[in-house]
KOLTOR-88697 format. One line per field, with one value per residue (C-alpha): residue in one letter; residue number from 1; x, y, z. Coordinates in nm, 2 decimals, always signed. Layout:
<recs>
aa = (A	...)
i = (NUM	...)
xx = (X	...)
yy = (Y	...)
zz = (Z	...)
</recs>
This chain:
<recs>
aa = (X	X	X	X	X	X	X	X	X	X	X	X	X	X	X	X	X	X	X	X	X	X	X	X	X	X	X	X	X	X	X	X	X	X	X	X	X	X	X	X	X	X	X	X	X	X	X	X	X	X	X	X	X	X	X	X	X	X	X	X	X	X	X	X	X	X	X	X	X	X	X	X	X	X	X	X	X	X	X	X	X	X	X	X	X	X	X	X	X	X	X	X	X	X	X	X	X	X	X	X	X	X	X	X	X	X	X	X	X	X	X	X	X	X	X	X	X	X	X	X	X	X	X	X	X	X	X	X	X	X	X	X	X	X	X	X	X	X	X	X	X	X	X	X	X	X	X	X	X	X	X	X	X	X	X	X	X	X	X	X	X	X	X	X	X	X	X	X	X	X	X	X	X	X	X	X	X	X	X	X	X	X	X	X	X	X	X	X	X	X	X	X	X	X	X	X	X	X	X	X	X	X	X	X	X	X	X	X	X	X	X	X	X	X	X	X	X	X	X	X	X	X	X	X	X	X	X	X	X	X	X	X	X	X	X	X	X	X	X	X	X	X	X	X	X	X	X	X	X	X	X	X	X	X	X	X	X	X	X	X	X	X	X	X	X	X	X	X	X	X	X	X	X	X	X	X	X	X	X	X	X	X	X	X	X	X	X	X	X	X	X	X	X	X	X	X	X	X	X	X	X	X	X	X	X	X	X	X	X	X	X	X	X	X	X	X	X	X	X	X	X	X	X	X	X	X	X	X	X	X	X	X	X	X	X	X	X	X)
i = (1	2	3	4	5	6	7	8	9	10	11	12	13	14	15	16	17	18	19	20	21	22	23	24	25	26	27	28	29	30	31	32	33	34	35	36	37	38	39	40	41	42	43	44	45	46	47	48	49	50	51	52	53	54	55	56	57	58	59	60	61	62	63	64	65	66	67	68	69	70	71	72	73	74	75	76	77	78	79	80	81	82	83	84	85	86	87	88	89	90	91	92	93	94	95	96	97	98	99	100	101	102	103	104	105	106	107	108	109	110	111	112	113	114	115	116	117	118	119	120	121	122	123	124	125	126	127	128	129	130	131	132	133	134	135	136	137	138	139	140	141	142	143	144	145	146	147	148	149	150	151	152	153	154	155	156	157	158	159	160	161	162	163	164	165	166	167	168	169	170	171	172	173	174	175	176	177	178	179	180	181	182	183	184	185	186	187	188	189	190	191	192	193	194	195	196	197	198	199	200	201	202	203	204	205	206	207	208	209	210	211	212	213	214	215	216	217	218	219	220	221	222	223	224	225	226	227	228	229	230	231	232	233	234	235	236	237	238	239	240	241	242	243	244	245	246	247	248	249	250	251	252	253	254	255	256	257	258	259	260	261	262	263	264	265	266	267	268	269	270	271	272	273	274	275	276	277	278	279	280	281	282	283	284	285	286	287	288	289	290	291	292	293	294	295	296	297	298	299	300	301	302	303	304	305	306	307	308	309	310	311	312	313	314	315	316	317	318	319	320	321	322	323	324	325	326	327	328	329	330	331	332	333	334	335	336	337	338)
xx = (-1.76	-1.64	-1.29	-1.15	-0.95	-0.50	-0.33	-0.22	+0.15	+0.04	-0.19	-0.02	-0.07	-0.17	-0.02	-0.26	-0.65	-0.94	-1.18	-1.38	-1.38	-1.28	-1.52	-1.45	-1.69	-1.56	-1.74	-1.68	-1.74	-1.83	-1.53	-1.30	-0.95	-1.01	-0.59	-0.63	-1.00	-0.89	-0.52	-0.71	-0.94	-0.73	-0.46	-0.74	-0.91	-0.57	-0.53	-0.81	-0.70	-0.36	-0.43	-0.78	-0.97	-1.24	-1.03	-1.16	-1.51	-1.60	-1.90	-1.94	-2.13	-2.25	-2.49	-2.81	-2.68	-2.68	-2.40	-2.13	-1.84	-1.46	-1.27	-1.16	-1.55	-1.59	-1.93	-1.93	-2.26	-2.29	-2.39	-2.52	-2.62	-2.49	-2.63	-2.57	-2.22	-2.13	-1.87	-1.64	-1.63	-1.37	-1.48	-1.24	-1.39	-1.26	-1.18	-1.10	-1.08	-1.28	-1.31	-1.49	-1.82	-1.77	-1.77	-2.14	-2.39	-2.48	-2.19	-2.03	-2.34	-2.33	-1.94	-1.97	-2.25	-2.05	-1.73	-1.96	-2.05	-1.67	-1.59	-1.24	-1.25	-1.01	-0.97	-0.78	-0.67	-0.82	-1.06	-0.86	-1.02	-1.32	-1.21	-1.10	-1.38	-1.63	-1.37	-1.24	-0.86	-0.85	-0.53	-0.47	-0.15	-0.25	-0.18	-0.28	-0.20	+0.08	-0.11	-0.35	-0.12	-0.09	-0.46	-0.52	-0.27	-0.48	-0.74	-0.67	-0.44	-0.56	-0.42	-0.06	+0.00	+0.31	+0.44	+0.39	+0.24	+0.01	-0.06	-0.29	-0.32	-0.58	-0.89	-0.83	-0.63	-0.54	-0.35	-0.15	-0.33	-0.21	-0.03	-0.03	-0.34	-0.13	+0.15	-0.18	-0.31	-0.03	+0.03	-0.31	-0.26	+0.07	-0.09	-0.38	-0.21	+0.13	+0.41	+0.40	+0.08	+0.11	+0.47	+0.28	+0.05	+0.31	+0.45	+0.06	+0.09	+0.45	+0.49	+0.89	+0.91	+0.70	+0.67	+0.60	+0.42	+0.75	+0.87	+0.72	+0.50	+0.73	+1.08	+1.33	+1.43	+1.74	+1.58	+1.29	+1.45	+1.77	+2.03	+2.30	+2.44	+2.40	+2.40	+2.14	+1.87	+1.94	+1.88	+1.59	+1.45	+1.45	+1.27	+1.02	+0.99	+0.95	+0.73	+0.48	+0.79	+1.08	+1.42	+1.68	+1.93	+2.20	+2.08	+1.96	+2.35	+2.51	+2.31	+2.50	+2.83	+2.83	+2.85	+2.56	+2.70	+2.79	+2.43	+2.31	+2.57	+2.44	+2.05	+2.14	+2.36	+2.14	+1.77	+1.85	+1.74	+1.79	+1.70	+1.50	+1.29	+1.27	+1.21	+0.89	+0.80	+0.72	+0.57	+0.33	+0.25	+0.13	-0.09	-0.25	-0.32	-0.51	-0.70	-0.83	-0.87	-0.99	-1.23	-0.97	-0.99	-0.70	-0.58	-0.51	-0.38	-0.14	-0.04	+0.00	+0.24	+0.47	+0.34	+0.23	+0.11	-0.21	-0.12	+0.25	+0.10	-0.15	+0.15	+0.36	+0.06	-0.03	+0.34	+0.38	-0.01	-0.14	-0.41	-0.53	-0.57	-0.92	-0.95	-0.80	-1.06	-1.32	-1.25	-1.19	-1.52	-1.67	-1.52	-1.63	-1.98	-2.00)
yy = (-2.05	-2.39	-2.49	-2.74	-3.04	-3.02	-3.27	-3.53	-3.45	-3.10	-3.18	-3.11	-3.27	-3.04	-3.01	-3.06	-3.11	-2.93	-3.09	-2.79	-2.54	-2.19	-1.96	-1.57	-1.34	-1.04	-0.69	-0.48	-0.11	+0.14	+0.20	-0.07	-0.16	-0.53	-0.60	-0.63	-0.80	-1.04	-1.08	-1.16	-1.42	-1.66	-1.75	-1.95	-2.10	-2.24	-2.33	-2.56	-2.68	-2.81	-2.95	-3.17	-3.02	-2.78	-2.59	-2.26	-2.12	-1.73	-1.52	-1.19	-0.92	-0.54	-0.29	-0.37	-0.77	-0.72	-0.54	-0.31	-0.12	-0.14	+0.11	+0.04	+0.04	-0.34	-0.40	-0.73	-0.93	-0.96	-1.30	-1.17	-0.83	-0.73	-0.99	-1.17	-1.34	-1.69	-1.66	-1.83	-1.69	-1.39	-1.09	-0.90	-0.52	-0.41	-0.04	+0.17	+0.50	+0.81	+0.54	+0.80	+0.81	+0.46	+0.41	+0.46	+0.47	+0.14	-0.06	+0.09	-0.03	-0.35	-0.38	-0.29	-0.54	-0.83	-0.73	-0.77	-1.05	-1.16	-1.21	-1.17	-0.83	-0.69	-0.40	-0.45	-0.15	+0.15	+0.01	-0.01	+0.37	+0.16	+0.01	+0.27	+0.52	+0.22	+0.17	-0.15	-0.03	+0.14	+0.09	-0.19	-0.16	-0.10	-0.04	+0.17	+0.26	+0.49	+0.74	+0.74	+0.75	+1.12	+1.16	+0.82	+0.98	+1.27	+1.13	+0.84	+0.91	+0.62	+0.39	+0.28	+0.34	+0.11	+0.12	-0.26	-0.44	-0.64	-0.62	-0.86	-0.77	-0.97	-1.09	-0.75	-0.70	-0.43	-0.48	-0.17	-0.31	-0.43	-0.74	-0.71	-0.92	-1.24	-1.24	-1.15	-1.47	-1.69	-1.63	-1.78	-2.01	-2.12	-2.10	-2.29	-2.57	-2.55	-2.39	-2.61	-2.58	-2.18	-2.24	-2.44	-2.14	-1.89	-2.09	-2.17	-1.75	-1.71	-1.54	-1.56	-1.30	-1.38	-1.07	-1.10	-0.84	-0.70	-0.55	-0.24	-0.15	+0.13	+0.08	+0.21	+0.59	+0.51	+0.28	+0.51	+0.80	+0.65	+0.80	+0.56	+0.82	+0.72	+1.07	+1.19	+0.94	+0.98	+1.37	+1.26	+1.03	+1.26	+1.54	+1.27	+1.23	+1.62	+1.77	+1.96	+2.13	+2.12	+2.13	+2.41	+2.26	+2.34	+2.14	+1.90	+1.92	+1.88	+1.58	+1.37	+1.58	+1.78	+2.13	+2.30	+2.39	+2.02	+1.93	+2.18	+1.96	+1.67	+1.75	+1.97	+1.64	+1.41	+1.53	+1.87	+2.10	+2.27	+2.10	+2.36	+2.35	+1.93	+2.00	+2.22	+1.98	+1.69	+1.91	+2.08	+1.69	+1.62	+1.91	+1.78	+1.46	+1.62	+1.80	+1.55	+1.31	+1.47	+1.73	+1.92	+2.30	+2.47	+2.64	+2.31	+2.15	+2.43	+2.41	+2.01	+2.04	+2.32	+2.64	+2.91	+3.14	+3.00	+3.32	+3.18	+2.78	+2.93	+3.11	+2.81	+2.56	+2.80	+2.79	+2.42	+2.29	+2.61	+2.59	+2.75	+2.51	+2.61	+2.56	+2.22	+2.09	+2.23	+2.07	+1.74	+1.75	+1.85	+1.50	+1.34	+1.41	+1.38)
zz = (-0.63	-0.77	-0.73	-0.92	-0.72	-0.70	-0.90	-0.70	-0.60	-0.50	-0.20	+0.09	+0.41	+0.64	+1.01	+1.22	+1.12	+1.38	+1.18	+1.19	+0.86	+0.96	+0.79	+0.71	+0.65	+0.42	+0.44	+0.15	+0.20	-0.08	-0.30	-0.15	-0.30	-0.51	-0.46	-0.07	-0.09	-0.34	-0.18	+0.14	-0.02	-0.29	-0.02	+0.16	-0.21	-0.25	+0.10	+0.04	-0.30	-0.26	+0.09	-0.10	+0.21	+0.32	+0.53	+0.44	+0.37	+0.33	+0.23	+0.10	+0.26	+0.32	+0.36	+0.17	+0.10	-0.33	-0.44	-0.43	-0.64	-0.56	-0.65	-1.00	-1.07	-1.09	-0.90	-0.68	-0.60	-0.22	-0.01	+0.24	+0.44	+0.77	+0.98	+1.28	+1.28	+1.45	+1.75	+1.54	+1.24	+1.19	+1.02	+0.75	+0.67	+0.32	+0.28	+0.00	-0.14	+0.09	+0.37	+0.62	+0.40	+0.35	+0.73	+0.78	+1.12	+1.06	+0.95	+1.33	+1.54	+1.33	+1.38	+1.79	+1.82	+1.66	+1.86	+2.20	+2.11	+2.06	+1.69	+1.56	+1.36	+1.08	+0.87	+0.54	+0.37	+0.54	+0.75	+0.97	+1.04	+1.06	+1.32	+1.50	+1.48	+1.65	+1.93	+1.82	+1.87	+2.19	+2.40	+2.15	+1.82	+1.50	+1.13	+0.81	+0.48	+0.49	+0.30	+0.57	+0.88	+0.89	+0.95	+1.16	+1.40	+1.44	+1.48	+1.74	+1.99	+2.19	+1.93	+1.89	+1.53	+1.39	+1.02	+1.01	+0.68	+0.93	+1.30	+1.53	+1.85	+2.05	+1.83	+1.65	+1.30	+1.09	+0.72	+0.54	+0.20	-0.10	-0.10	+0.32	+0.31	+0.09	+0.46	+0.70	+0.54	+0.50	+0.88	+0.95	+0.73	+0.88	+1.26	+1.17	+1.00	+0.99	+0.79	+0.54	+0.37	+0.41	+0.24	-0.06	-0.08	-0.14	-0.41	-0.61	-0.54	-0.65	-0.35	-0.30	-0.04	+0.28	+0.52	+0.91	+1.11	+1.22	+0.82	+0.78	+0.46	+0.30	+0.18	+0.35	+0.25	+0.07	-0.16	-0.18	-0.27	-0.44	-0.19	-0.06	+0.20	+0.52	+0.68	+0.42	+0.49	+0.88	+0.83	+0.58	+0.83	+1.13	+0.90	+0.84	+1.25	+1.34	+1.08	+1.36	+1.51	+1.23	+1.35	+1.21	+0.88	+1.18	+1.44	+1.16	+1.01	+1.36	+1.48	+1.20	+1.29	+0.95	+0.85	+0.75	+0.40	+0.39	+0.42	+0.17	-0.07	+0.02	-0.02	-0.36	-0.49	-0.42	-0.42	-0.63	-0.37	-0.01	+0.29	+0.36	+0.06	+0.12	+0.44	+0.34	+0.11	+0.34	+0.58	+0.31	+0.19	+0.52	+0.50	+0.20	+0.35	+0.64	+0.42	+0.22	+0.52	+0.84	+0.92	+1.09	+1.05	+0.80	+1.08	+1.32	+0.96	+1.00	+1.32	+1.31	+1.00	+1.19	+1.02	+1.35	+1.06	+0.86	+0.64	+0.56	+0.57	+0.28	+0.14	+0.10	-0.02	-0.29	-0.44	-0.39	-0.50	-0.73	-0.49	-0.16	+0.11	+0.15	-0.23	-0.20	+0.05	-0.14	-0.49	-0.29	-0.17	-0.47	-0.61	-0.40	-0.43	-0.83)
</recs>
């Protein structure tokens, strides 16, 4: 991959020079998302351009070293296959779409040998799952695409789940995807050689807006939803919170010291229906993303979403999805295997 040299009043002295080129080895998985590979990888290409310096190096790899096929069905030629990784080098796994079939026997030996033998490993995306399933993120804080949260949760008790866009805890990382990989990136940038050259990154990316690994990776539920009442996103917010074991629209209404018929007001002014019926909502949208992403039984999905009836949970996901559950899991499967 050629790169052609800055002009000269863009190089940018950098902070402080090892001397030594830090080199990144990215794994793309079957199906991975292109935004947070190639989010992850242009950062250091410019890194090296405006700064006139090899700072960076990186090689592409995965199962079977040829090539693979993102998401949006371009196909990538691989470097390399999963080989033996230098002590130095840190390792970024790219996830994608149906990450668990992506996450094969292999590529988890391969990822807990290279962890033993003390590489730096990250998951971009959803592979952060990855991660997780070979025991990289035990005891230690993590991240996820929101999408995936529901059934990462699930899943991994032993991990400490935040909302974060990026999160590195130890010589592990985890990115939410999308444009998380640009601030992950930047943020080595800037440790590595100083703010400065990870400033003139941002600006070769027109990247205005730098996030740290304290801003979470969803905006906030006023600006998601368009509501500007305070005591409608708090109510909103706490739904969100207790979805296994919903709370009552009275208690809900009392905790922000309304009525219940002033809540109803709110909810049918704003959102253009009950509480009760958002409320349901949520809960059956959590449902659908622990059908499609764990193995978990429709009767624990139920349970886990706050339905004690799997006759009422099927009830209520019929109405909302013009599917059974069971029905759901099955056609999702069936997609999958096309």
């Amino acid at each position: 991959m050629s790169q052609s040299p800055a002009p000269p009043d863009t190089l940018v002295e950098v902070a402080h020079e090892s001397g030594k080129t830090r080199h990144f080895i990215f794994v793309l998985l079957d199906q991975f998302t292109m935004l947070s590979f190639s989010c992850a990888m242009e950062p250091l290409r410019i890194a090296n351009r405006v700064s006139g310096k090899s700072l960076y190096s990186w090689s592409i790899a995965g199962e079977g070293g040829e090539r693979t096929t993102s998401s949006n069905g371009v196909e990538v030629m691989l470097n390399t296959d999963l080989d033996v990784v230098s002590r130095d080098d840190t390792v970024l796994i790219c996830g994608g779409v149906d990450i668990q079939a992506a996450t094969t026997k292999r590529l988890l030996n391969w990822i807990r040998r290279e962890a033993r033998r003390g590489a730096t490993i990250g998951g971009l995306c959803t592979a952060g799952y990855t991660l997780a399933r070979a025991g990289l993120l035990d005891g230690k804080r993590a991240t996820i695409h929101w999408e995936n949260q529901d059934s990462f949760s699930e899943e991994f008790e032993e991990v400490t789940l935040t909302k974060s866009v990026f999160v590195t805890d130890g010589n592990r990382i985890t990115t939410a995807g999308g444009t998380a990989s640009i601030d992950l990136m930047l943020k080595i940038i800037a440790d590595d050689h100083g703010e400065d050259l990870a400033g003139a990154v941002a600006d070769q990316l027109i990247y205005s807006s730098i996030r740290t690994d304290q801003d979470t990776q969803r905006l906030s539920i006023p600006t998601r939803i368009g509501v500007r009442h305070p005591k409608l996103s708090q109510v909103i917010q706490i739904m969100e919170q207790n979805l296994e074991d919903p709370i009552s629209p009275a208690v809900l209404a009392r905790g922000v010291a309304l009525s219940t018929r002033q809540l109803e007001r709110l909810f049918r002014r704003y959102l253009n229906r009950s509480p009760k019926r958002y409320y349901m909502e949520l809960r059956l949208q959590k449902a659908r993303n622990l059908l499609m992403q764990t193995d978990m039984s429709v009767i624990n999905v139920a349970l886990a979403c706050g339905f004690t009836s799997p006759s009422h949970f099927s009830k209520c996901y019929r109405a909302h999805y013009q599917t059974t559950p069971y029905r759901e899991r099955g056609a999702h499967s069936s997609r999958l295997s096309i």
